[in-house]
C-alpha positions in Angstrom: 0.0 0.0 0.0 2.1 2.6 -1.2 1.4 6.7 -0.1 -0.2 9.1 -2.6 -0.8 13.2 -2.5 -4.2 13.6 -1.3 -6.5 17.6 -0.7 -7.9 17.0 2.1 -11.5 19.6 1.2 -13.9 19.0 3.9 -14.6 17.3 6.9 -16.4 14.2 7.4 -19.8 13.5 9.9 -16.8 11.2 11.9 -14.5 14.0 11.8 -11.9 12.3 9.2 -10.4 14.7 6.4 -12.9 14.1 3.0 -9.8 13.6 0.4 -9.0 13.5 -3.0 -6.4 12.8 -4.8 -5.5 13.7 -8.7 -7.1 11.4 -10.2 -10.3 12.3 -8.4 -10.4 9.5 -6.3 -12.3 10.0 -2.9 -11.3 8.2 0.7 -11.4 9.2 4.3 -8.4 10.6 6.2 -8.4 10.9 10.2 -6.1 13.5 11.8 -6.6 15.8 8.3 -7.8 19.1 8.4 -10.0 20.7 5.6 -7.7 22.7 3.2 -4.9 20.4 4.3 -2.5 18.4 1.5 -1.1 15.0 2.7 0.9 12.1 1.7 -1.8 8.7 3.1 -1.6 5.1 2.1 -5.3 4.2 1.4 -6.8 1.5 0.9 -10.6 0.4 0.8 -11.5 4.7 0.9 -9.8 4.8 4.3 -6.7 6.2 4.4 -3.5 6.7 7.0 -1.7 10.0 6.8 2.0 9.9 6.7 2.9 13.4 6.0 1.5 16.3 6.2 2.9 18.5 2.6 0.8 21.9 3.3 -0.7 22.5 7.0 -4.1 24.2 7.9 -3.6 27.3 9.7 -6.7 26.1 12.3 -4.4 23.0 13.0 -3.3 23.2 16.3 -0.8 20.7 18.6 -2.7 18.2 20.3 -3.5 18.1 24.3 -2.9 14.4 24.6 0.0 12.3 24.1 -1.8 9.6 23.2 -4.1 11.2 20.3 -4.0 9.5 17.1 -3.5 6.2 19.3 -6.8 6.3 21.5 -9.4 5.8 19.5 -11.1 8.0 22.4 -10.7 11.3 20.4 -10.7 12.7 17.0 -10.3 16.1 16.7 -7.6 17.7 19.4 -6.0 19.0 16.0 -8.4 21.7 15.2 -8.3 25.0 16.4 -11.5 25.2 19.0 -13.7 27.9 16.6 -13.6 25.6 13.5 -14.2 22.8 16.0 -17.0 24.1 17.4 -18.8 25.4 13.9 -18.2 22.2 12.4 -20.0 20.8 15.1 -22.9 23.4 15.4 -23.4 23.1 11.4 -23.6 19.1 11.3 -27.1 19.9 13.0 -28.1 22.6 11.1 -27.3 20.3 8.1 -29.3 17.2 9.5 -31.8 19.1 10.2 -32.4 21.0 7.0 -32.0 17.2 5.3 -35.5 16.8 6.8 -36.8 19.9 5.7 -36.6 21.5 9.3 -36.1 25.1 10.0 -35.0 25.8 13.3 -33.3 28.4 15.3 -29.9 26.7 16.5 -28.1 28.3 19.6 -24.7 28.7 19.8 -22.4 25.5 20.9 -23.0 24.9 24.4 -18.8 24.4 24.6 -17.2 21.5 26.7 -14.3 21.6 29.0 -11.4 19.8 29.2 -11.3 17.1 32.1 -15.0 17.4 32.3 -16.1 14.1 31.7 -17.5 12.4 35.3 -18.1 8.8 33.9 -15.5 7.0 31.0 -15.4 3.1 30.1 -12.0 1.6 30.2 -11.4 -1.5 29.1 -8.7 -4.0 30.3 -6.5 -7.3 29.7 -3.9 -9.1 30.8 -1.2 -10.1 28.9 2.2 -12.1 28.5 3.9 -8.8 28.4 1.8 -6.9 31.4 -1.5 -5.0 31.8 -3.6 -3.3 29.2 -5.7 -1.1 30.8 -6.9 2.3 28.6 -9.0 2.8 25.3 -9.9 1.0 22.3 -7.8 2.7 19.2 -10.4 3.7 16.4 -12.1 0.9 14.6 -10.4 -1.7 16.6 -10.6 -3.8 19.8 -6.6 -3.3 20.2 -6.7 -1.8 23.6 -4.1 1.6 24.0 -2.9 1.5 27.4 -3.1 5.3 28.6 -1.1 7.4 31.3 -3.7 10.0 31.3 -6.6 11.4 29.5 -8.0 15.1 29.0 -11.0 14.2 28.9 -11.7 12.4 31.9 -12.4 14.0 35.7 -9.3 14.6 37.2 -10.1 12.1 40.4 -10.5 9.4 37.7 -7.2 10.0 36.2 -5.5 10.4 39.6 -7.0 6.8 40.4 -5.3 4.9 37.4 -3.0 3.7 39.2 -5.0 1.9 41.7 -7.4 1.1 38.7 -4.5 -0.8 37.4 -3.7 -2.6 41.1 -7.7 -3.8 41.4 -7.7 -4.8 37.7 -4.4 -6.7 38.3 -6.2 -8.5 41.2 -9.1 -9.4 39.2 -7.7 -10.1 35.7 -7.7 -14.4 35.4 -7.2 -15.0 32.0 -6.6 -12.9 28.9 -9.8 -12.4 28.0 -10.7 -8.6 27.8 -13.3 -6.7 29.7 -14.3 -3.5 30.6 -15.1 -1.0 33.6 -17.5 1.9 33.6 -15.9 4.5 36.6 -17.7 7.3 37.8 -16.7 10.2 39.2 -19.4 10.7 42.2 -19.7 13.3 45.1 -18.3 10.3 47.4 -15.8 8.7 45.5 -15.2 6.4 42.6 -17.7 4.0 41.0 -16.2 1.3 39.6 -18.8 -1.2 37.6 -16.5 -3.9 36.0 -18.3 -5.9 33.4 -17.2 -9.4 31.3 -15.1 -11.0 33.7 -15.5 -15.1 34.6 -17.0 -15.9 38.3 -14.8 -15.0 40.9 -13.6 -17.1 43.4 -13.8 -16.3 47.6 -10.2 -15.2 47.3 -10.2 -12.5 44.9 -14.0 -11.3 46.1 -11.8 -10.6 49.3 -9.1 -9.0 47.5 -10.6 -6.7 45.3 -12.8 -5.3 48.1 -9.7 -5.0 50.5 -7.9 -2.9 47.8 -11.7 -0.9 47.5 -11.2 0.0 51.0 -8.1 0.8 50.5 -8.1 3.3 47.3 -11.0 4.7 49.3 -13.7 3.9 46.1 -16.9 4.7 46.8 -18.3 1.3 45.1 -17.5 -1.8 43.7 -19.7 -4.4 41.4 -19.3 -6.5 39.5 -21.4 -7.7 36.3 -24.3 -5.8 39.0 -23.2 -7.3 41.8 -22.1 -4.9 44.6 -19.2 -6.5 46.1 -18.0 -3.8 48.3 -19.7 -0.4 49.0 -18.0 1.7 51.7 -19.4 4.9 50.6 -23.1 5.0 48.5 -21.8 6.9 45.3 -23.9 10.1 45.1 -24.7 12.4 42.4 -27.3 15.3 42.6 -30.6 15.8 40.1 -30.6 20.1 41.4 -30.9 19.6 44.9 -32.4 15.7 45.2 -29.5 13.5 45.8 -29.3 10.3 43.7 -27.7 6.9 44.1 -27.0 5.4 40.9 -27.4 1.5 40.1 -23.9 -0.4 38.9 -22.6 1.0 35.4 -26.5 3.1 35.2 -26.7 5.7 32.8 -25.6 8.8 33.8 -24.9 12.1 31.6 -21.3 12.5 30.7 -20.9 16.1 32.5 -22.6 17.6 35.0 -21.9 21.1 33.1 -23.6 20.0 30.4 -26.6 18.1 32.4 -27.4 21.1 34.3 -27.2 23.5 31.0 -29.7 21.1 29.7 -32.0 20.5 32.6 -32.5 24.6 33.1 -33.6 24.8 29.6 -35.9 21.9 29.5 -37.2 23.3 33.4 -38.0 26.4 31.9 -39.7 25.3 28.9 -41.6 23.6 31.2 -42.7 25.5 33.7 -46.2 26.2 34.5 -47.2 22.6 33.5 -48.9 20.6 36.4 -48.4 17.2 35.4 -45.8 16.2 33.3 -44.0 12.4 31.8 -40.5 11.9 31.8 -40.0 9.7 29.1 -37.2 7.2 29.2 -36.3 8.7 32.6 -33.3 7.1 33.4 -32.4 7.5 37.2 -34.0 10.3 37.3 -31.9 13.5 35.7 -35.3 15.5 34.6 -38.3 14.0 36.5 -36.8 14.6 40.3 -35.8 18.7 38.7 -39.2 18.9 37.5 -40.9 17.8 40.6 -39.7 20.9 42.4 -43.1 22.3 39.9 -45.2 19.9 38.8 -46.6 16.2 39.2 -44.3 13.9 37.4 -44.9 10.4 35.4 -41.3 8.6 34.5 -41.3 5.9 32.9 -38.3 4.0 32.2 -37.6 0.7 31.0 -34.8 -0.7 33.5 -35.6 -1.5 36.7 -32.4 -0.6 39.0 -32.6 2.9 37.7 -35.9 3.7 38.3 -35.5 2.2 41.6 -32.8 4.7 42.2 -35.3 7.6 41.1 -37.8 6.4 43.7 -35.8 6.5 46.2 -34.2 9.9 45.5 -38.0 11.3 45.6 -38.7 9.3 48.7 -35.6 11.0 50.7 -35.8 14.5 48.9 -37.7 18.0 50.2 -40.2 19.9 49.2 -41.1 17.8 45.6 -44.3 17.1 44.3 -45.6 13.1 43.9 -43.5 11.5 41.1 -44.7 8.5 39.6 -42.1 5.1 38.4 -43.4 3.2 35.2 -41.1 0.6 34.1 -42.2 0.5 30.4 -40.6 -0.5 26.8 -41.2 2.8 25.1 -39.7 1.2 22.0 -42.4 -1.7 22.4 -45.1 0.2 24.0 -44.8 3.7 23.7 -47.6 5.6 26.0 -50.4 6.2 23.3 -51.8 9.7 22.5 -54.8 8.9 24.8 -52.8 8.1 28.1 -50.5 11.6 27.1 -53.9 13.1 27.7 -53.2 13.1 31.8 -49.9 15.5 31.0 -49.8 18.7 29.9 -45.9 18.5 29.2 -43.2 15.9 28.6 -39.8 15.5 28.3 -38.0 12.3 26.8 -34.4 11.4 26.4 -34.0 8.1 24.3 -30.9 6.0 23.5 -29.1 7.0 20.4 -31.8 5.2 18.6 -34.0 7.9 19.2 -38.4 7.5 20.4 -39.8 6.9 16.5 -43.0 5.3 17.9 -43.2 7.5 21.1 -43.1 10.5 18.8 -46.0 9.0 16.7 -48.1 9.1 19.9 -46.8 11.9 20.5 -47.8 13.7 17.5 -51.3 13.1 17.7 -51.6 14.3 21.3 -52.6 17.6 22.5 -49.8 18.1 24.9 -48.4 21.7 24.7 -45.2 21.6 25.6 -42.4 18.7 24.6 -38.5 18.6 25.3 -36.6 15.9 22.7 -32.7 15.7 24.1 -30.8 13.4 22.2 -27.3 12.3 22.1 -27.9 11.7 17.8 -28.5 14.4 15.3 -30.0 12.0 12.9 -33.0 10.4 15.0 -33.5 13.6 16.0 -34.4 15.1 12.9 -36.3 12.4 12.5 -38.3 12.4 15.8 -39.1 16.0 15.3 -39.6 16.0 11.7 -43.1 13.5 12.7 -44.0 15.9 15.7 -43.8 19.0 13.3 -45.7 17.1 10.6 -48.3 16.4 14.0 -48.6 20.1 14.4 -46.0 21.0 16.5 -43.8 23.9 16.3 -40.3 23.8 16.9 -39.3 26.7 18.6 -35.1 26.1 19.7 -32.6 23.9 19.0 -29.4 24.0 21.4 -26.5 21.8 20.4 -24.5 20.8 23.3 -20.8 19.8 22.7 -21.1 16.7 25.7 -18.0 14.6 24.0 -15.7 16.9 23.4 -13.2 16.2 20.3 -15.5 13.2 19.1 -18.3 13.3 16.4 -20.9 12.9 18.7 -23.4 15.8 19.6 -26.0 16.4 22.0 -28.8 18.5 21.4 -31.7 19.7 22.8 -35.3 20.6 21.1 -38.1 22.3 22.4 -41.4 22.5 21.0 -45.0 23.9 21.3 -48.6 22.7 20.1 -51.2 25.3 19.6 -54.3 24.4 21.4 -57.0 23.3 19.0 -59.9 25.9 19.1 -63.0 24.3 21.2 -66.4 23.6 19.4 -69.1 26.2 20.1 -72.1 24.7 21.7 -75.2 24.8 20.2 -78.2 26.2 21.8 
């Protein structure tokens, strides 16, 4: 696979240079920058730079010493104001793909070290301990000394992460660990590993105590748990079930919960759809009556229990429901005069069909995937909804992926006169 002389002219939705070379050729090129000219050997439309021939002024020297090896990161290499246009404009662009007109905010920008919850993964091996990243498009495991991403307690800890790993590693099978940075410590949820014996049960939560983590489990088992891990929903304080999802930031949570609390406001009884542990639903109750309804039991155990110990909220509801399977229809949505849902990257297709032929007023669509969420609010405008906001929030910083949050309005449907 010998190097040619690509122009790199754009950038791609996965943040690789688009490319061309002479003879008109077209691949993809990671670690380019748009205007850029580089020697790559390609092969299959994917291509690896080797040299860079002319340089981008918005290229800029990377944070991380081990960018271009994690497959963690994608962009350190841009200068932050492209960065964050290219970002903003791959929603505008989705978006206007549907036919959608919208108002998009400014970026909602990220931080460096921000990042309160990362998945490592780990093996052992003839040669020693791989504990770190997946490189890009590969299970090859990058073992990392630090990461700019990641809260700075997390990083601080990977040197006892490595220890409790070591103590728990049996074979050379790979498997991962989901750590959280709580208000009491480290969460550590290690996944994929073969039953443990007595022996290393003991270890592992020896070293816990130890490291002074907060939590240990392990494939949802709580071995160990000297401190509950705690994070906070506003003022309601929240233990989360083993490896439960959690927002990757708390800046970014919080930016998102005030905007969906305020488009919310005034409403007396509102559904928290797909609900999680409660990141919406217990901020809302400070307001209104809230329905969540979630489809995994731990979490929404973890919700109740937040409501049940918190002060001053109003009566929130648990629902553990398949909204893929058995989204609420349009005529239970009549009991709420607002909702908010937050689905997986696969976005609420059939929830949004309900949705669109309710009469709530007010809905909040966040969603960690441009693309299901054109298409989620493409069937709510074509329902009669109007879209009033878009905010783009840059959650994972340096990577392709955006969050964004949508906020709409129905127009109440005039009443029928009477006749006397």
């Amino acid at each position: 696979m010998s190097a040619t002389r690509w122009s790199i002219h754009d950038m791609g939705d996965k943040g690789d240079g688009l490319a061309r070379d002479t003879s008109g050729n077209r691949a993809f090129i990671p670690f380019t920058l748009p205007g850029e000219t580089v020697n790559a050997a390609v092969s299959n439309g994917r291509g690896e730079p080797i040299a860079i021939l002319e340089k981008s002024d918005e290229r800029v020297a990377p944070p991380c010493p081990h960018f271009t090896d994690c497959g963690g990161c994608a962009l350190q290499h841009w200068q932050k104001p492209a960065y964050e246009s290219w970002k903003r404009q791959k929603l505008i662009d989705v978006l206007a793909a549907r036919g959608i007109e919208a108002e998009v905010g400014p970026l909602v920008p990220s931080a460096e070290h921000a990042r309160r919850r990362v998945t490592l993964s780990a093996r052992r091996t003839e040669a020693g301990l791989l504990l770190g990243y997946h490189a890009a498009l590969s299970n090859r495991i990058v073992p990392i000394e630090s990461c700019v991403i990641a809260d700075r307690a997390i990083v601080d800890a990977l040197p006892h992460l490595r220890q409790l790993v070591l103590l728990l590693a049996q074979d050379s099978k790979p498997f991962s660990l989901v750590v959280t940075a709580s208000r009491t410590g480290l969460d550590i949820a290690i996944s994929g590993l073969p039953a443990l014996s007595g022996a290393r049960r003991q270890a592992a939560a020896d070293f816990t105590l130890k490291a002074r983590f907060a939590r240990l489990s392990v494939d949802g088992e709580i071995l160990i748990e000297p401190q509950k891990p705690i994070v906070a929903f506003g003022a309601v304080e929240v233990t989360p079930p083993p490896g439960g999802f959690l927002q990757a930031t708390t800046e970014a949570e919080e930016t998102m919960a005030t905007v969906v609390t305020e488009h919310l406001r005034g409403a007396k009884n509102v559904a928290d759809l797909f609900a999680g542990c409660g990141t919406f639903a217990l901020r809302l109750a400070r307001f209104a009556t809230v329905h969540a309804v979630e489809g995994d039991a731990p979490s929404l155990a973890a919700l109740d229990r937040g409501f049940r110990f918190g002060d001053k909220l109003k009566r929130v509801t648990t629902e553990k429901r398949d909204l893929f399977e058995r989204p609420l229809t349009w005529k239970e949505l009549k009991a709420f005069d607002g909702v908010v849902f937050d689905p997986p990257r696969a976005g609420a297709e059939a929830q949004c069909r309900q949705l669109a032929k309710s009469d709530v007023p007010k809905v909040a669509a966040v969603s960690c995937n441009p693309t299901t969420l054109a298409r989620d609010l493409a069937i709510l405008i074509e329902g009669g909804y109007r879209l009033k906001s878009v905010m783009p929030v840059d959650q994972f910083l340096w990577s392709p992926h955006l969050e964004a949050v949508a906020l709409l309005e129905k127009p109440g449907r005039p009443r029928r006169r009477s006749l006397r």
